[in-house]
N, C-alpha and C positions, 0 to 999 in steps of 0.2 A: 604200579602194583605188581609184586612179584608174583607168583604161577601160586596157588593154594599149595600149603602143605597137604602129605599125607601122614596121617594121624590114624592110629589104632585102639581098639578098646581091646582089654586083655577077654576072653570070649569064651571063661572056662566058668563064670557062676552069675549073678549078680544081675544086676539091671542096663545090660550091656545094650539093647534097641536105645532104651534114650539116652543113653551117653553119644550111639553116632549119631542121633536126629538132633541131639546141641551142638554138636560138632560140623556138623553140617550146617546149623541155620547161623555157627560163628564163619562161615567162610571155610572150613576146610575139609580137605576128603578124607571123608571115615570109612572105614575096614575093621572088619570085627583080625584078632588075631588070636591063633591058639597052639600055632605049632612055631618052631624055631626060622624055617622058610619064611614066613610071615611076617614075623617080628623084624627080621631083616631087610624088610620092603619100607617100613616106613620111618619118617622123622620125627617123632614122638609119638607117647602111646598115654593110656587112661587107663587105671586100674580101678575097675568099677566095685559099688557094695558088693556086698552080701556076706557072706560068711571065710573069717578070715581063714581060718584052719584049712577048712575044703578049698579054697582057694590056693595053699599053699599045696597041699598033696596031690590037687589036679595039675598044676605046674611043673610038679618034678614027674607026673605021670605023663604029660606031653613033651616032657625035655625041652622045657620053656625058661624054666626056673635061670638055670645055669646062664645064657647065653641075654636073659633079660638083666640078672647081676652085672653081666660084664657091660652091658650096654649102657645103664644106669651111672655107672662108677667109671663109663669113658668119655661122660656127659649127654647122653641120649634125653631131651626135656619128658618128664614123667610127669602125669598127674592121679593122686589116690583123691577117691572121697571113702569116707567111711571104712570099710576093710582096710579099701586102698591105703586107703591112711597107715594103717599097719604095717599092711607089708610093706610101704616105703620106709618104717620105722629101725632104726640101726638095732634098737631094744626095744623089747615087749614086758612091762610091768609083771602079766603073769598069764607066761603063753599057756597054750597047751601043749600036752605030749608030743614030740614030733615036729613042732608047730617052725615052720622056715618062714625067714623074710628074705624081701629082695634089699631093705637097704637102701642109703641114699640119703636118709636124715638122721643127722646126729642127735636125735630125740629118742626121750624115754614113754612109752605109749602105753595107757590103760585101758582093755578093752570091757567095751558094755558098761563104761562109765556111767554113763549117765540114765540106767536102767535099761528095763529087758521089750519086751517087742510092745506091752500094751503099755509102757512109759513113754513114748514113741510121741514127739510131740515137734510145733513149730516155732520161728523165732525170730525174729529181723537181728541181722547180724550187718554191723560194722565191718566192712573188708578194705582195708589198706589196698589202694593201687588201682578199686572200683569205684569210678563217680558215681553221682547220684544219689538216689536212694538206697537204703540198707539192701542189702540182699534178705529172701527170705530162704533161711535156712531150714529144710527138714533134716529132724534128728531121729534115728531110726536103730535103737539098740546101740548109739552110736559111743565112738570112744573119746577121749579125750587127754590132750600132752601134757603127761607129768612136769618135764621140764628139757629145756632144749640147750645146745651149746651157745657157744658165742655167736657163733656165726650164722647161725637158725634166725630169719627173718621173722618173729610171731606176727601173724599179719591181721588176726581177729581172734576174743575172747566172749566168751557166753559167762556170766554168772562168776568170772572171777577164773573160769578154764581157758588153756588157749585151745583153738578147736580148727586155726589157721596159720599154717608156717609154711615157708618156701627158702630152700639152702640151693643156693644154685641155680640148675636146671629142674629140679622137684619143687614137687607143689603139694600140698593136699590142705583136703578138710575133711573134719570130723563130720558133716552133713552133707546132704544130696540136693547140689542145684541144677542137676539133671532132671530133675523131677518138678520143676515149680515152670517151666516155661522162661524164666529168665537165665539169659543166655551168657550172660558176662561173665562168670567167673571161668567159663569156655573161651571166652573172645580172650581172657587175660592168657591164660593158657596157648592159645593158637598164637600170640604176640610171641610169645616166649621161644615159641617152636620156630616163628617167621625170625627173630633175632637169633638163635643158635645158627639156622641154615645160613645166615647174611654169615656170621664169623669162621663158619666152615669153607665158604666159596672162594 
């Protein structure tokens, strides 16, 4: 068994405590991150909910933005849920003013798809690559991928939306399994990160 990666939650909005407490109970060492030092210390990071916009102007407010693009696009394994989703998204269906991503998936993303904060509902989701049982997905104002390239793995679909894709070393979903106590789509993620470090060494 190799040494736990270190693993990051990005630390500027969202529900960044239970993204490290899943992170941790997958086997790896979490660290909140929010400045560019930071970011540089570990071998993947988590781009947690909450609101994508603020997320993005707190980013270039900490001079994060920049230095997480290059890291993203030099193969650094990422994972969004929710916002995250977004800003991993190459396009935004219909940003806002201002509105930056980081990039990473050749997807077209629609935000607050699926309605607003009291639409906010749960779901047993299908996830390609996780045994067992469905995952339960919480959806929270959440978005959903208009359409993705060739090479965009769709890895889970709600209702006809995909709400799960991985190009690479990026991951994300349109829902929060930070939130439910079930840990896997984290442990998928930390595999991701343990495989990238094997090809780096």
């Amino acid at each position: 068994m190799t040494d736990a990666p270190v693993i990051g939650v990005l630390a500027l909005q969202g529900d960044v405590r239970e993204h490290l407490i899943a992170l941790a109970a997958a086997d790896a060492v979490a660290r909140p991150v929010r400045r560019p030092e930071e970011l540089a210390e570990v071998d993947g990071l988590v781009i947690p909910g909450g609101e994508s916009t603020t997320i993005s102007k707190l980013a270039v407010l900490f001079g994060v933005l920049e230095p997480l693009r290059a890291r993203v696009h030099a193969g650094m394994p990422v994972y969004g849920t929710c916002a995250g989703m977004i800003m991993l998204a190459d396009k935004i269906l219909d940003p806002r003013s201002g509105q930056e991503t980081v990039g990473g998936i050749d997807m077209i993303v629609r935000r607050n798809a699926f309605g607003r904060q009291n639409e906010s509902f749960e779901a047993a989701v299908d996830v390609r690559g996780i045994d067992g049982d469905p995952v339960e997905g919480v959806f929270i104002r959440a978005p959903w991928v208009e359409s993705v390239a060739a090479d965009v793995e769709v890895l889970a679909e709600h209702e006809g939306h995909i709400v799960a894709v991985r190009q690479g070393n990026a991951l994300a979903t349109s829902f929060h399994p930070e939130l439910t106590g079930d840990h896997r789509v984290h442990s998928l993620f930390v595999d991701m990160v343990h495989a990238n470090r094997a090809t780096e060494s």
